[in-house]
VMD Tcl script that draws the C-alpha trace (Angstrom):
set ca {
  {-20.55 18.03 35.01}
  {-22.22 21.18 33.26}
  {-24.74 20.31 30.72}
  {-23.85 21.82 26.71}
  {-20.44 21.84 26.83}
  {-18.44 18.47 26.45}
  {-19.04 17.35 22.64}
  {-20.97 14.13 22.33}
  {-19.10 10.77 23.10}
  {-20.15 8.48 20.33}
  {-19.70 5.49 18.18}
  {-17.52 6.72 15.05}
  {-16.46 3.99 12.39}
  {-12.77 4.21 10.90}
  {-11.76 3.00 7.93}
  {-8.00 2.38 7.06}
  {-8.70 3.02 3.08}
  {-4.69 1.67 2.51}
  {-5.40 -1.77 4.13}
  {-8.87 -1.87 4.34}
  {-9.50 -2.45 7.74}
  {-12.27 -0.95 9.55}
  {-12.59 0.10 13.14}
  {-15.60 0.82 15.52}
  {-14.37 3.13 18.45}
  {-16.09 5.42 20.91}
  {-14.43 9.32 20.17}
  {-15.64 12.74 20.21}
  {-15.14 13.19 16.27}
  {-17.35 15.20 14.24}
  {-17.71 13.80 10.93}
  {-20.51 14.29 8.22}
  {-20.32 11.28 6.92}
  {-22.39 8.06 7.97}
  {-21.75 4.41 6.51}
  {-23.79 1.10 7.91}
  {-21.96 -1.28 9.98}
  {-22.20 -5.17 9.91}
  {-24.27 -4.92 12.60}
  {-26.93 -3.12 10.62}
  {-27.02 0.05 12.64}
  {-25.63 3.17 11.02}
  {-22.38 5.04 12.73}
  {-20.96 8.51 11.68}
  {-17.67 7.72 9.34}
  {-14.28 8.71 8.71}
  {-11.84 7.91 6.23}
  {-7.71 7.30 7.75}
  {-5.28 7.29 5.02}
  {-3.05 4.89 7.70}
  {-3.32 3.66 10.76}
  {-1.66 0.74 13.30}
  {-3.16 -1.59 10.10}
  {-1.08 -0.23 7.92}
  {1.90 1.63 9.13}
  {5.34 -0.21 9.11}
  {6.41 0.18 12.38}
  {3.21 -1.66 13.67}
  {3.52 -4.10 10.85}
  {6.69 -5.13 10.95}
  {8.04 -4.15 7.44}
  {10.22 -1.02 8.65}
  {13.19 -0.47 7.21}
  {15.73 1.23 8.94}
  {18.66 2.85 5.75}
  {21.61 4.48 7.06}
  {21.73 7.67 5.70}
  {24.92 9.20 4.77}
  {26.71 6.43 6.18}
  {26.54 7.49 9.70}
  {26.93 3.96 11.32}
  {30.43 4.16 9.22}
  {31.25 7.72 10.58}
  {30.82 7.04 14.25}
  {32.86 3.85 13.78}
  {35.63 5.73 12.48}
  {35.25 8.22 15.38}
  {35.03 6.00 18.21}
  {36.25 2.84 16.97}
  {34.15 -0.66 16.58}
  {33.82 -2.56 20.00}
  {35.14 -6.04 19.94}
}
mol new
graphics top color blue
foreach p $ca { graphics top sphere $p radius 0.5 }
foreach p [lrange $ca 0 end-1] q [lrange $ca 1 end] { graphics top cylinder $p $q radius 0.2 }
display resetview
């Protein structure tokens, strides 16, 4: 590999502000921020406003709404298996 130009693989400490969860993963990220872990050592930060901790699809409280009443419409159109 060249030397100077890949950014620096690091540490980086997510935090899911909506459910509070926080998450320690290696990434390239550049962040400003810095916030100490339980560990006691001290990782660069960044804020998430969602993610797999808090979106619906991962936690189980999606709600599919039919919209128009499409469901209804392609009934009518092709006709309701029995």
């Amino acid at each position: 590999m060249k030397k100077d130009i890949h950014p620096e693989y690091r540490e980086v400490l997510f935090h899911d502000a909506s459910a509070e969860k926080f998450f320690l993963i290696r990434s390239t990220l550049e962040t400003t921020q810095t916030k100490e872990w339980e560990d006691g050592k001290t990782y660069p930060y960044y804020p998430l406003d969602i993610s797999s901790a808090s979106h619906p699809f991962y936690t189980g409280k999606q709600k599919i709404i039919d919209t128009g009443g499409r469901v209804q419409k392609f009934e009518e159109r092709f006709g309701k298996k029995k």
